[in-house]
C-alpha positions in Angstrom: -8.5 -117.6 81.9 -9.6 -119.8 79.3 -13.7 -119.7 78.4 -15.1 -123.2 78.9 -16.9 -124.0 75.9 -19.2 -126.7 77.6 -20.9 -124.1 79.8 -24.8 -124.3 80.0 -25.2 -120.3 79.4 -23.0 -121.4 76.0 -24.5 -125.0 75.1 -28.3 -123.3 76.0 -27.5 -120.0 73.8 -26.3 -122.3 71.1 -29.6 -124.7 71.0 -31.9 -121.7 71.2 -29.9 -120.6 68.2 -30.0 -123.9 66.4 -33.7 -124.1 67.1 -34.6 -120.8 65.0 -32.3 -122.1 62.4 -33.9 -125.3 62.2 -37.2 -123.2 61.7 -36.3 -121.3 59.1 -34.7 -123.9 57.8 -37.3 -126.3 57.7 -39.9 -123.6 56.0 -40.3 -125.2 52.8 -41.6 -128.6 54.6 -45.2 -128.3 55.2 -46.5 -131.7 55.9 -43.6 -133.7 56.9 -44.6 -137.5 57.5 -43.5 -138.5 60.9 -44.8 -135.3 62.2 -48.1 -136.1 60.5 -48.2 -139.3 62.0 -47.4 -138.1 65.6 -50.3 -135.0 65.6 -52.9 -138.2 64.8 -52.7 -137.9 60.5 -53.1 -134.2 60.3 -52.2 -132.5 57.1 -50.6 -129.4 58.0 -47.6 -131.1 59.7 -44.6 -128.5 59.5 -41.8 -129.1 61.3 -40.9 -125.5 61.9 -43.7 -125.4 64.6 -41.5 -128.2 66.9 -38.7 -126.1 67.0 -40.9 -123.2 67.4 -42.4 -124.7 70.7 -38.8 -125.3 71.9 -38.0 -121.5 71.4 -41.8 -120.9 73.2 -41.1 -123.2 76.2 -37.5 -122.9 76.4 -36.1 -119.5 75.4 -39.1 -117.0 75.9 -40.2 -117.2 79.5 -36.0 -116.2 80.2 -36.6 -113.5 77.6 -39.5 -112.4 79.8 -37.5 -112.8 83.3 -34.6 -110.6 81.9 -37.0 -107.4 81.4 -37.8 -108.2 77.6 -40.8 -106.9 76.1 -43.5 -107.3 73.5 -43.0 -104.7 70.3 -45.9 -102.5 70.6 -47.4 -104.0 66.7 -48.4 -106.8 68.3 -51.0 -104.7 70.7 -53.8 -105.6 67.9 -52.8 -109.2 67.4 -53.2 -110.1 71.1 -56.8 -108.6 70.9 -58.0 -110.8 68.3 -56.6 -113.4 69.8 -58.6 -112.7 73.1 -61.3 -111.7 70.6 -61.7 -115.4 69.4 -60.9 -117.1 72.8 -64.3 -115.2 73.6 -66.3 -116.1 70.6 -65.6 -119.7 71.1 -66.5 -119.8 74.5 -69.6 -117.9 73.5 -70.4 -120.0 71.0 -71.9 -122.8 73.8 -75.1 -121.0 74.1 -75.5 -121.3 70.2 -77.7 -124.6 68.7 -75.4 -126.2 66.5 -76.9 -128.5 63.8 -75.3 -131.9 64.3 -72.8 -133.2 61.8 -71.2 -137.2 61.9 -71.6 -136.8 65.8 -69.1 -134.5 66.0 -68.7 -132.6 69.7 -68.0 -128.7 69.5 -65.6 -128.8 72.6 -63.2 -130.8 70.0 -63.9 -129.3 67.1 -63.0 -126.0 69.4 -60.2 -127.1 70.9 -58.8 -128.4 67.4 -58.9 -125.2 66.3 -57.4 -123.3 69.4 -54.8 -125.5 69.0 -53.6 -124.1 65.5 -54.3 -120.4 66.5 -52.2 -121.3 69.1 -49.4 -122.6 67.2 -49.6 -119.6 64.4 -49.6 -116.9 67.9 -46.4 -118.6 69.0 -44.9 -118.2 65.6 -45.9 -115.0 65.5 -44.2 -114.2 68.9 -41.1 -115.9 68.5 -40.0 -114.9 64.6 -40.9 -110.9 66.2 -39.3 -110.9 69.2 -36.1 -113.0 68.7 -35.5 -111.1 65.1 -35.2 -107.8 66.8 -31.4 -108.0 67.0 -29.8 -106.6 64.1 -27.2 -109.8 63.8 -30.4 -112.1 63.8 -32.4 -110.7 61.2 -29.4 -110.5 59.2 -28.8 -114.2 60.0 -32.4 -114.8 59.5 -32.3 -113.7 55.6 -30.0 -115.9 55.0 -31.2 -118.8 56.0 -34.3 -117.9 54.2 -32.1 -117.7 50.7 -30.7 -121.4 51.6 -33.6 -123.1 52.6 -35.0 -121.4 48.9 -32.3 -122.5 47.3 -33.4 -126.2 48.8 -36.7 -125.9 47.9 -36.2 -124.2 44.3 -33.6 -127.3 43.3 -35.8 -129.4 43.9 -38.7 -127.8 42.5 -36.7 -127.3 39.3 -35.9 -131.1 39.3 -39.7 -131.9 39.0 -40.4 -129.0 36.6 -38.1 -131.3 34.7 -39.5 -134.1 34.5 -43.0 -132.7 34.3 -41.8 -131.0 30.9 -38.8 -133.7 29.3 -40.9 -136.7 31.0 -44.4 -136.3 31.1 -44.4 -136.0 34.9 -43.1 -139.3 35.4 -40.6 -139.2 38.3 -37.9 -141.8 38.9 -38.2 -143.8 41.8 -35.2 -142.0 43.5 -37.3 -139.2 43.6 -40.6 -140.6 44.3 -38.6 -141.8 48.1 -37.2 -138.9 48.6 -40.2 -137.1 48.6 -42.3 -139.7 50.7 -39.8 -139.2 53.0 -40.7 -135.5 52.9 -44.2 -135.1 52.3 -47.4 -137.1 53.1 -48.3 -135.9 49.2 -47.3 -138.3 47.0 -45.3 -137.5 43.4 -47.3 -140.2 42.2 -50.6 -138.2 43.1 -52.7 -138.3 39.5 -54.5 -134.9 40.7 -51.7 -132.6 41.0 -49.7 -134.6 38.0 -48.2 -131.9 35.6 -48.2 -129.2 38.6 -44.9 -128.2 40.6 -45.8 -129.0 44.4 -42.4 -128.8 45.6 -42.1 -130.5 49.6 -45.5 -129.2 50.2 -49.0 -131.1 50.6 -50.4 -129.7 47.4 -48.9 -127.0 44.7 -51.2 -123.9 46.0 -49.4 -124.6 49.6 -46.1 -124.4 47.8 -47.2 -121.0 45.8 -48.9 -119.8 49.4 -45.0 -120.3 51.1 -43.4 -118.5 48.1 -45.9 -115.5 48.0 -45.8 -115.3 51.9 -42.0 -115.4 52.6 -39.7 -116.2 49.5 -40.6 -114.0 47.2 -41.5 -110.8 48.8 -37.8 -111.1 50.4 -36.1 -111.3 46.8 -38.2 -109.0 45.1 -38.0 -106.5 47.8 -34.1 -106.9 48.2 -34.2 -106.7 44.1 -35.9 -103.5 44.2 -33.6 -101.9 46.7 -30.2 -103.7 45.4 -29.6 -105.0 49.1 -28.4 -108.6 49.6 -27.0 -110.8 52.4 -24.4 -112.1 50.6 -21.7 -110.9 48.1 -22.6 -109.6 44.7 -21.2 -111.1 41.3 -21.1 -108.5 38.6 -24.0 -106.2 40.7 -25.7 -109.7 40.6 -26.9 -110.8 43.9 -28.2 -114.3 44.5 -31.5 -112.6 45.7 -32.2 -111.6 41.7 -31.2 -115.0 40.5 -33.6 -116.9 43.3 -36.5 -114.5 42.6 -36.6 -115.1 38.5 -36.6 -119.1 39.9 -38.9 -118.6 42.3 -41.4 -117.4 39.8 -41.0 -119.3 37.4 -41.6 -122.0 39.6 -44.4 -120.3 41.4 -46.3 -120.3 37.4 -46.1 -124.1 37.4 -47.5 -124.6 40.4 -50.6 -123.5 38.5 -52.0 -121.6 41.3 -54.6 -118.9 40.1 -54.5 -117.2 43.5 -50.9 -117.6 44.1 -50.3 -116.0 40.4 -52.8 -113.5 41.4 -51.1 -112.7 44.5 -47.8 -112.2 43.0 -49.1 -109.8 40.1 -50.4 -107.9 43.5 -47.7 -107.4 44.4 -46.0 -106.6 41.4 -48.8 -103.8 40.8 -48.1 -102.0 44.1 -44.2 -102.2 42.9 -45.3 -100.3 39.0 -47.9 -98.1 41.6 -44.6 -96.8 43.3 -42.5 -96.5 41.0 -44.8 -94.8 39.0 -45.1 -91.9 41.7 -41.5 -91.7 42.1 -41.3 -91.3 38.1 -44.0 -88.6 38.2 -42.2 -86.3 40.7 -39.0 -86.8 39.5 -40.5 -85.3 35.9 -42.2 -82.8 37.6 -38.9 -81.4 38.9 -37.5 -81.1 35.5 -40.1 -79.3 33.9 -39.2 -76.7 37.2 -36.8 -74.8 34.4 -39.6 -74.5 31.6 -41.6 -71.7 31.3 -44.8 -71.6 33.6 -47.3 -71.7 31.3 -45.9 -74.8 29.8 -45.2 -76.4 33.3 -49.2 -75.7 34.6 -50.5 -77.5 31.4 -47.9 -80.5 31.8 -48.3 -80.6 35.6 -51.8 -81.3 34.8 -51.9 -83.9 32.2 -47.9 -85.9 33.2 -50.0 -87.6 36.4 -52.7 -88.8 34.7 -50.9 -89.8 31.7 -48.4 -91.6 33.3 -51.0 -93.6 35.2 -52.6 -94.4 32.0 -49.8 -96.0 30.4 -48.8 -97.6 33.1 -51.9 -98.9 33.6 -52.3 -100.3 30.2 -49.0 -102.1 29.8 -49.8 -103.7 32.9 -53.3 -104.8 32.1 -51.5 -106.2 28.8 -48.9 -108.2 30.5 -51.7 -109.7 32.6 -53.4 -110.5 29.7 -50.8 -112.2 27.8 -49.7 -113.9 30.9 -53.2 -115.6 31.2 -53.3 -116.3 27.5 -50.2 -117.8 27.9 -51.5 -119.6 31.3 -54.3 -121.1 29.4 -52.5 -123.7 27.4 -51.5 -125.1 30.5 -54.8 -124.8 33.1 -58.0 -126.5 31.7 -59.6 -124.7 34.1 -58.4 -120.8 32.8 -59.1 -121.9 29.1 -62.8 -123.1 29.6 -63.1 -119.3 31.4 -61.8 -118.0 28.3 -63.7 -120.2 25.7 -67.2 -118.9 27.7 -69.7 -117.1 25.5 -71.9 -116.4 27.7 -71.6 -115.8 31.5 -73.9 -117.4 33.8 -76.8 -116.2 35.5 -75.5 -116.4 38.7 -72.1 -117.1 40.5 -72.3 -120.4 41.6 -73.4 -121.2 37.8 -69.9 -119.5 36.3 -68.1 -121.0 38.7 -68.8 -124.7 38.3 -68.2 -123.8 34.8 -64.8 -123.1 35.2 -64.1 -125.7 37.7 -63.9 -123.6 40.6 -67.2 -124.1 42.0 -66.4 -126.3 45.2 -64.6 -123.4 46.4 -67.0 -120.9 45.8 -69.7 -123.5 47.4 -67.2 -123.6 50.5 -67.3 -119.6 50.8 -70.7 -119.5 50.8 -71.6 -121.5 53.4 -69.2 -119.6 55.4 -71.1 -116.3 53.9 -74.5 -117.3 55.3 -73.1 -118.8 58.7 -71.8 -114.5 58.9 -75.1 -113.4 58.2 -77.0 -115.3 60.6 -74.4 -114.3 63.6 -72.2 -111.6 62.3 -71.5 -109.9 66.1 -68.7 -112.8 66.8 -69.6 -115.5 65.0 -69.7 -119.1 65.9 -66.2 -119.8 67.3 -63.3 -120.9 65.9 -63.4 -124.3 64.0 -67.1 -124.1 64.2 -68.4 -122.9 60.4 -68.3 -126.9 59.5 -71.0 -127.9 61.4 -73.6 -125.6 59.5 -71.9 -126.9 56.2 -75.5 -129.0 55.3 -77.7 -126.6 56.7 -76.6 -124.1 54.2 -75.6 -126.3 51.1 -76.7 -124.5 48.1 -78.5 -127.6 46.0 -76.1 -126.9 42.8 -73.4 -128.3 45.1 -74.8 -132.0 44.4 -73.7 -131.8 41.3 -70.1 -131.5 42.1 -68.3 -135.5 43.3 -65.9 -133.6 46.1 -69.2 -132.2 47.7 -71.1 -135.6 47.3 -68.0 -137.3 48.7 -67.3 -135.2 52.1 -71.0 -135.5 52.9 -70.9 -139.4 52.2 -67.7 -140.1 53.4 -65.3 -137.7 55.4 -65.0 -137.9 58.7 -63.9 -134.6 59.4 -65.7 -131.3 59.8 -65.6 -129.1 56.5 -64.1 -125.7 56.5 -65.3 -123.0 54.5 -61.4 -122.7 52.2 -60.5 -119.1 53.1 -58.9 -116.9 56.0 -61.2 -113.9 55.6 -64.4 -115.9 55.1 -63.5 -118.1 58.5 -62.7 -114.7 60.5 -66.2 -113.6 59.6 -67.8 -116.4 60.3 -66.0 -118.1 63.4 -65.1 -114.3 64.7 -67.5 -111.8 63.1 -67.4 -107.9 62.3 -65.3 -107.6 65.9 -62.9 -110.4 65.0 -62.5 -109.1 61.5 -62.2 -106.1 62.4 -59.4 -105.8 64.5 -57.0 -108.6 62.5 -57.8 -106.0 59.8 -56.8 -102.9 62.1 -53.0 -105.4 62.8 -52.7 -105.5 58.8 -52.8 -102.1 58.9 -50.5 -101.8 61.9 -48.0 -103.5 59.9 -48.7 -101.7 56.8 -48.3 -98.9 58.4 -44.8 -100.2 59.9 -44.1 -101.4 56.7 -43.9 -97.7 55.2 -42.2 -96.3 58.1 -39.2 -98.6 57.7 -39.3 -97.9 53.4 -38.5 -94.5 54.6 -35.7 -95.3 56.7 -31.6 -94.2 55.9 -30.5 -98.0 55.5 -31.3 -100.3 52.9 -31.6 -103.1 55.1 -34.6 -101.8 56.6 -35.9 -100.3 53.5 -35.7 -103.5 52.2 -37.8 -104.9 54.7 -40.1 -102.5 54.4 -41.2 -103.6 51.1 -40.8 -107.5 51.8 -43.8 -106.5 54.3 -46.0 -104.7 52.4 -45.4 -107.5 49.8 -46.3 -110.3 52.3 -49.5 -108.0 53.2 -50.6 -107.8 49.8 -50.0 -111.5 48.7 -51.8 -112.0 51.9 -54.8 -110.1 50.6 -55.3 -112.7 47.7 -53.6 -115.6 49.8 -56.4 -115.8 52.3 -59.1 -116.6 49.8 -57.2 -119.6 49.4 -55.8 -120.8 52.6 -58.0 -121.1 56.0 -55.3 -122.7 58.3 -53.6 -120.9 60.7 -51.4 -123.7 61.6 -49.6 -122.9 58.5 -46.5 -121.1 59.9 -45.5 -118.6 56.3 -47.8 -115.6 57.1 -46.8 -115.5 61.2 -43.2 -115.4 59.8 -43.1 -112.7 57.5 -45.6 -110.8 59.9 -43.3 -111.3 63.0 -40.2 -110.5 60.3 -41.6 -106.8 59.6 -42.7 -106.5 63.8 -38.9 -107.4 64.6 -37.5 -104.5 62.1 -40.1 -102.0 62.5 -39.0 -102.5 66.9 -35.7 -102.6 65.9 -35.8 -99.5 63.7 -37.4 -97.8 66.2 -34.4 -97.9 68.5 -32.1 -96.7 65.5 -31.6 -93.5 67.1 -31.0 -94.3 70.5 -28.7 -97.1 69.3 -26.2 -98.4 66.5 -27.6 -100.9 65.1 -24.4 -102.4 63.3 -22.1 -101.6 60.6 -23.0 -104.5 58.5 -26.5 -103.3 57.7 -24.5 -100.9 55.9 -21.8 -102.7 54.2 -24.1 -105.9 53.2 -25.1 -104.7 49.9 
């Protein structure tokens, strides 16, 4: 009997299917225009979050009626997530400080909204991944959506270095198409920005999801596609990718990657010092108990040298291309305080941003003031050495939106407090935790994914000093990529898993 290829089960199966491709996919995109324009001028606009919502509204609640379940790492997650529905409705009995009129039931609700849409990532990307075939499928359409985004990062690298950043109209369009960011933008001139809003989003999507994938699949020698001469397109798109990550001339995305990288020297480093250890096994005793003592400590020494070298030439080197690095390197003396050093270095608005959200902690550091909430204290706790600085003067003249405080772990404090923090720390640990598990695992695929995790964790670390959103979908994914292996490695046992796991190398 012949299969009828029209049949809803089919034609549903295949959207669903063409609906996490899309999402992958569309990863690189992080403010796409038309999106923008729909979700009333917003900036984070990624289209991956539509075709999320399709999986949320039109796949999951089936997944639910058939039996599925939730993989027990996301226990943690969900109580944060209750954690800060709680502190937000809480917050109504606190006496906000008005700011431009604005109401705290929308200000709220705005930012429910975008934990909202970072939980559904979450969800999906963990729970649709947990088939072997998918995550497999998954990977690659990770390596050609970077192979997207890194052409046409290389094409403005080019004409950043052979034309003085000035594009050609061509590629001016095609980018307006793609971004509400401009290529014509005179503040991010002569930095690589890719399709995203600004260049420290583009460095946040590499750190987050790109690059731990190549460099752990580097590390291991797995890959999802055939290798050319023990080549495999994972080692040619990470050397890209960070080259490409240094000219977005992100000092916290370079920061997070040389994270990451340390962890890598830590653990190989380890493996180095037992694998000596069980050489010196055929020397004499007394000469093995003298080396056992000093090889550890040695090793860590020079390890931790050549590594605080290569960071310093690499910020040396970084300093003929960032203003801002060179003026902390030309300092001859270092403020008196930290505000002081860091308007000195151009970094001060940022550090002005933290500490509002700093003092809004200590005055309710239980659960804080409920999401989206930090900006209305933003005047009440101005330091005065912010009016020195025209982007402060400027949002308290002019925008019409409430400030946020610039950084993930500073808004947990202060919109969640000690009990929010506290347990979207105990998930990161969850994960890290899952993250080792699978690096000790008999297949290289999951090893592999193992270390992409603890990668993700650690850029994450550095990451979320930067970014505050959680509309942004790059950490959800890589989180809800380690949930999906650690479940599905968990079942390795009790199941087989697939022979390609084994053969894709």
């Amino acid at each position: 009997m012949k299969k009828n290829l029209f049949s809803l089960p089919r034609v549903y199966n295949l959207g669903m299917n063409y609906a996490m491709g899309a999402a992958v996919l569309f990863l690189p995109l992080t403010s796409l225009p038309a999106l923008s324009v729909l979700m009333g001028g917003t900036m984070v606009a990624p289209p991956t979050i539509v075709f999320i919502f399709i999986l949320f509204i039109g796949w999951l609640p089936a997944y639910l009626l058939r039996g599925g379940k939730f993989p027990g790492e996301m226990g943690p997650f969900f109580v944060f997530v209750v954690l800060a529905l709680m502190a937000s409705a809480a917050a109504f009995v606190i006496n906000f400080p008005s700011f431009r009129g604005s109401a705290i039931q929308n200000a709220e609700a705005s930012a429910v909204l975008t934990l909202a849409v970072g939980s559904a990532t979450y969800v999906i990307v963990s729970i649709w991944n947990q088939e072997s075939g998918r995550l497999v499928r998954t990977l690659r359409l990770i390596n050609i959506s970077g192979v997207i985004l890194l052409a046409w990062s290389l094409l403005q690298l080019a004409q950043i270095l052979l034309n003085s950043g000035d594009y050609p109209d061509r590629m001016v369009q095609i980018q307006s198409l793609l971004s509400t960011r401009s290529l014509l933008d005179f503040g991010f001139r002569g930095r690589v920005g890719g399709f995203a809003f600004e260049p420290s989003w583009q460095a946040h999507l590499l750190n987050m999801v790109y690059l731990p994938y190549w460099l752990a699949a580097t590390v291991t020698g797995y890959s999802v596609s055939k290798k050319l001469w023990r080549l495999s397109a994972e080692n040619i798109l990470l050397v890209s990718g960070i080259i490409i990550l240094y000219f977005t001339v992100s000092r916290i995305g370079l920061l997070a990657l040389l994270v990451a990288f340390a962890f890598l020297f830590y653990r190989l480093n380890t493996q180095f010092i037992k694998w000596f250890q069980k050489r010196l096994q055929r020397r004499s005793s007394s000469i093995r108990l003298q080396l056992d003592k000093l090889i550890p400590g040695l090793s860590i020494l020079v390890v931790l040298l050549a590594y605080l070298a290569a960071v310093a030439g690499l910020v040396l080197l970084w300093s003929r291309f960032d203003q801002r690095i060179a003026n902390l390197l030309s300092l001859r003396e270092i403020p008196s305080s930290l505000l002081e050093l860091a308007f000195s270095v151009n970094f001060g608005e940022r550090v002005v941003y933290w500490s509002i959200g700093w003092s809004v902690f200590a005055r309710y550091p239980l659960l804080g003031v409920g999401l989206g909430n930090t900006g209305f204290f933003f005047q009440h706790y101005l330091p005065s050495i912010a009016y020195r600085s025209p982007e402060i003067i400027n949002l308290l003249d002019q925008a019409m939106v409430i400030p946020n405080v610039k950084s993930f772990w500073i808004r947990l404090l202060s919109e969640t407090g000690l009990v929010g923090f506290s347990v979207f720390a105990a998930w990161q640990i969850v994960l890290w935790r899952a993250g080792a598990f699978l690096r000790a695992k008999r297949f290289m695929f999951f090893r592999t994914l193992g270390w992409m995790g603890a990668f993700a964790i650690l850029a994450f670390i550095c990451e979320g000093f930067s970014i505050d959103s959680f509309a942004l979908p790059y950490l959800w994914v890589a989180m809800g990529l380690l949930t999906a292996a650690s479940a599905l490695a968990r079942r390795e046992a009790n199941e087989p898993i697939g022979d390609h796991l084994v053969q894709t190398q």
